[in-house]
Phi, psi and omega in degrees: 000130174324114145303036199218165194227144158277130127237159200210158146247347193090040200210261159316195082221182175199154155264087179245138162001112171311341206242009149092034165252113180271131190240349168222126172203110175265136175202160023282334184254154166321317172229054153279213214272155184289163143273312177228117172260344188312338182294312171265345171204160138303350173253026188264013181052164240202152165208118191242153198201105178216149142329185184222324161350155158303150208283332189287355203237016200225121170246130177263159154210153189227134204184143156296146148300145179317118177045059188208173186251023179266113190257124168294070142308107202260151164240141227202141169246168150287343178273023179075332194266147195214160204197126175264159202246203167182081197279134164167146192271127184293123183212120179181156180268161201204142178020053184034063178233138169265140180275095177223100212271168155283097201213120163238182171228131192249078155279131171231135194220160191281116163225008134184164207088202192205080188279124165273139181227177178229167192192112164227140196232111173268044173313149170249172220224032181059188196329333175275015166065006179281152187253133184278155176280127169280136184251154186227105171313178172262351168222016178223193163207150173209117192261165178276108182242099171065044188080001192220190189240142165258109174239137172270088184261122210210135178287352168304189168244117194294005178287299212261308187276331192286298163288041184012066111343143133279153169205154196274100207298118181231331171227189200263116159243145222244081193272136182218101149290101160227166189235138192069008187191177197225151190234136176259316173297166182256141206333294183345265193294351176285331183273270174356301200307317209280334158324299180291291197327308165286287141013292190272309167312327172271315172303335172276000187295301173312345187271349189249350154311156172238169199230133159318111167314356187239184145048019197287342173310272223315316194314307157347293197289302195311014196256298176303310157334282178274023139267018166276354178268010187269151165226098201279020174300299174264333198107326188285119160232123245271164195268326167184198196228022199240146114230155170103005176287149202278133166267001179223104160315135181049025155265159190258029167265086175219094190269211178204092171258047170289021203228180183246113179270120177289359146271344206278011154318310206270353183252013178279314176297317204278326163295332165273358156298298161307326161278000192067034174236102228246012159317296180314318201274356151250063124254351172277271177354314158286322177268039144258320181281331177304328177293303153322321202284327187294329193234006171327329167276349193214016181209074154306344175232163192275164149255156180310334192233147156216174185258160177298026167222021162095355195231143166346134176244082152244153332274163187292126194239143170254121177293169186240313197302322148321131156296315179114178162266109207104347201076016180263106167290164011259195187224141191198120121213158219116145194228119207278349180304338185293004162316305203299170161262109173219094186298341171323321206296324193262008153280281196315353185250007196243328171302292193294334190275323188300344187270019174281001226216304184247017189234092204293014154285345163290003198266019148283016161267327183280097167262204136304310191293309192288308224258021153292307192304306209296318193298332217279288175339291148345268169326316203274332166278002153286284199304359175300307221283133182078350184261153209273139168191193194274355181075197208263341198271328186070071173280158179255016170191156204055099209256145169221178173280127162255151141316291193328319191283294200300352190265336191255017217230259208321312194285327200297325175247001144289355150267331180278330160314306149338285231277334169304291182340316182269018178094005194251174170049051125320327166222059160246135201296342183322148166257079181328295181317288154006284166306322175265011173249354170255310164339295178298331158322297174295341179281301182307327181313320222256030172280149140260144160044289180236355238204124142342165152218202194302308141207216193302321201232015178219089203253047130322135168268141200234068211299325175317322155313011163302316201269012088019333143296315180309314188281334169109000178334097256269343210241094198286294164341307188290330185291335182298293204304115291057274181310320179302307221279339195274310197271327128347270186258004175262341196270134186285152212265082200260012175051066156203159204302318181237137170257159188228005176234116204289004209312159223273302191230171139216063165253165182294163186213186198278352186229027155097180184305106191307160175257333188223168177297145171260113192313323193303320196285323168305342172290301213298303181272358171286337170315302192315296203311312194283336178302315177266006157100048178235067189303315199301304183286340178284343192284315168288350179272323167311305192315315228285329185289331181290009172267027187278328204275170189240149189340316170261039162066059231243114152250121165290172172308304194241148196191144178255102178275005189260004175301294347257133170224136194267158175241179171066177184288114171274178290350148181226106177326311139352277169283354181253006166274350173285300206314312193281326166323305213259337200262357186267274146033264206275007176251144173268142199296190189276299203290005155237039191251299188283000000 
């Protein structure tokens, strides 16, 4: 299991270490070049906090304050002495703004004994692996990273951090990283302060969610989880916050998923719907529109993927120079998909734009400008339907007609039939009705024998078709005999009577049979299940996938339950909009719980 805790602001983010090392921090943004990499080589640099003890002697735990994005570390000796780290990116509003600075903050204190620590703090000059030089201040160091400054400002003795010295921890010390700026105040209190302050920020954020009557940590943590993949500068929101972690040991499916993919948006959006927190989808909307408006002359169809500024992440690059994580290569970045044709994407863009339409708290959304995007989206999933592309998995080669597309072709203009109802696209020429009844034609082409498959001319099983239920998809039957046929021949063999664990396909792809479970699908179908009234067994497939998450309740793409180890990029956004998705799904509503 990933040994690492998120902290964020929607600015930022990092990975830090159970053993109290932050190893991944990209800036200025998630997915520039790392400042701290150890997450991918051992030499990709660090910022460290340990004990001096023998390694073998020294124990840890880790674990957030309650209902926040501030992660704890306790350290532990065989002598009894012991020491907490308190890691978190500073976020709360100010001058009725929100503060979400390049900012992280480290206190660490003394909590019984007479703990000795070391403290290194080793930034790198991004992908060339150069270890930036530290320059020394009169209370900082500040290194030169790509032209702009990394500075580390500390109450420490700086004697002591430039020779990583031990030395014996007797009071509370104060660490402030930041970038491109300076800190003037003195740390101490400036750290304390942006501490109680952040605390209260998440918690009311959280207090203002609404929650599942089941599963409520998880729904929680994982809420919080993904609002760190937001990146609200733009609007964009990240696929995960990683790349190149292996979804195989010593396979080369090792991507960058730092980017805005414009489906997994939409499916992000409908878990923050769900939780009632209805911000992200107009900061997505604007970097949906700005995209249109940007290749509107010369890219009639959108791409799958784009970067938190709006532009294509080509070309896809391999460091040589990286080991990789664990030593499993390659290290990449950039995502050759924005290449691909993946038509599925405008019923999902079409998901996400409808509830401006059908939910009268949008309606200072409903415009001209929108309800072009929504006709236009419309038009691109009639012409979707039946036609060949790389699909929702992105395959890079042999492109076909999917069920997937045509099923998200169908939902996509089963809501523009609604939304026509209600008086809107009025004078767009399409006959929507028409178009979703030839969609649905097509999802139905692909059944063999009780059950969909992958498609028409492909009778692979395709777990994303769990969803079809999820989606109201009108042939309730097919979907249960689906969902059946998929937890049947899909599910990994953890050698007990029912798995609760997935693969996404197992037919070949460009890099031979996937390995491991894809987490997202224990979700998918527990949604399904619940949707057709099987609360009880989706409840129990739900219990069982949330033993997928990692001590601070942390989910990856891909997971081995019989290890059990996660695999692919973490956090992964993804899975914890299934987790939230599925767990609103199996709970029975409050008034029949309180």
């Amino acid at each position: 299991m990933y040994p690492y805790g998120l902290i964020g602001n929607c600015q930022i983010s990092a990975l830090v270490s159970i053993a109290g090392s932050i190893d991944w921090l990209c800036l200025p943004r998630p997915d520039s070049d790392p400042v701290f990499g150890r997450l991918l080589d051992p030499e990709g640099g660090r910022f460290s906090i340990h004990a001096t003890e023998a390694n073998e002697n020294i124990s840890s735990r880790q674990y957030y304050l309650e209902n926040t994005n501030v992660l704890i570390t306790d350290i532990s000796t065989s002598d009894h002495d012991s020491f907490r780290i308190i890691d978190f990116c500073p976020r709360f509003i100010q001058h009725e703004r929100t503060y979400r600075p390049m900012m992280i903050c480290r206190i660490v204190e003394p909590l019984s004994g007479s703990p000795t620590i070391q403290v290194s703090c080793r930034p790198v000059s991004g992908w060339s692996k150069e270890q930036a030089k530290p320059i020394r201040g009169n209370s900082h160091l500040s290194f030169e990273c790509r032209n702009d400054t990394l500075r580390l400002t500390t109450n420490m003795p700086l004697t002591y951090l430039c020779e990583e010295t031990s030395f014996p921890l007797k009071e509370k010390l104060h660490f402030v990283l930041t970038w491109s700026s300076a800190v003037e105040e003195d740390v101490a209190r400036i750290s304390e302060r942006f501490l109680a302050r952040t605390e209260d920020y998440w918690r009311t954020w959280v207090k203002h969610c609404s929650i599942p009557s089941l599963f409520q940590r998880e729904t929680i943590r994982s809420a919080l989880a993904l609002k760190l993949h937001c990146y609200e500068d733009t609007g964009a929101i990240l696929a995960a916050l990683t790349t190149s972690l292996p979804e195989e040991a010593g396979a080369p499916r090792n991507w960058d998923y730092r980017y805005c993919w414009l489906r997994d948006a939409y499916f992000v959006l409908s878990a923050f719907h769900n939780l009632g927190h209805f911000e992200e989808m107009e900061g997505f909307l604007k970097f949906l529109l700005g995209i249109a408006q940007k290749h509107e002359q010369s890219h009639e169809r959108l791409a799958p993927v784009y970067t938190l500024s709006q532009d294509l992440p080509l070309p896809e690059t391999t460091h040589v120079n990286w080991i990789g994580h664990n030593g499993h290569a390659p290290v990449r970045t950039n995502n050759q998909a924005a290449d691909h044709i993946q038509n599925d994407v405008y019923g999902e863009l079409v998901l996400t734009l409808a509830p401006i339409y059908l939910d009268e708290r949008f309606i200072h959304l409903r415009d001209k400008t929108h309800e072009d995007l929504l006709a236009n989206l419309a038009r691109l999933c009639e012409r979707s339907i039946s036609a060949a592309d790389a699909g929702l998995w992105e395959v890079r080669n042999g492109w076909q007609e999917h069920t997937f597309t045509n099923l998200m072709s169908w939902a996509g203009l089963e809501r523009a039939v609604r939304i026509q109802h209600r008086g809107y696209l009025k004078d767009f020429p399409l006959d929507f009705t028409r178009a979703r009844d030839r969609a649905e034609t097509a999802v139905e082409k692909a059944k063999i024998d009780a059950s969909i498959r992958n498609g028409p001319a492909d009778s692979n099983y395709d777990a994303a078709l769990a969803l079809a239920s999820v989606l109201r998809f009108p042939n309730e039957k097919l979907c249960l005999e689906t969902i059946r046929d998929i937890q049947k021949h899909l599910a990994i063999d953890t050698k007990r009577p029912q798995s609760s664990f997935f693969y996404r396909y197992l037919r070949q792809d460009d890099f031979g049979k996937p390995a491991s479970a894809f987490v997202i699908c224990s979700f998918w179908i527990a949604q399904g299940l619940a949707r057709l009234g099987y609360r009880e067994e989706a409840r129990a497939i739900l219990q069982d996938a949330v033993g997928g998450a990692n001590h601070v309740g942390l989910f990856s793409e891909h997971f081995l339950p019989a290890a059990p180890t996660q695999l692919g990029n973490f956090p992964q956004a993804y899975s914890h909009v299934g987790l939230i998705n599925a767990a609103f799904a199996v709970s029975p509503s409050w008034s029949e719980v309180l």
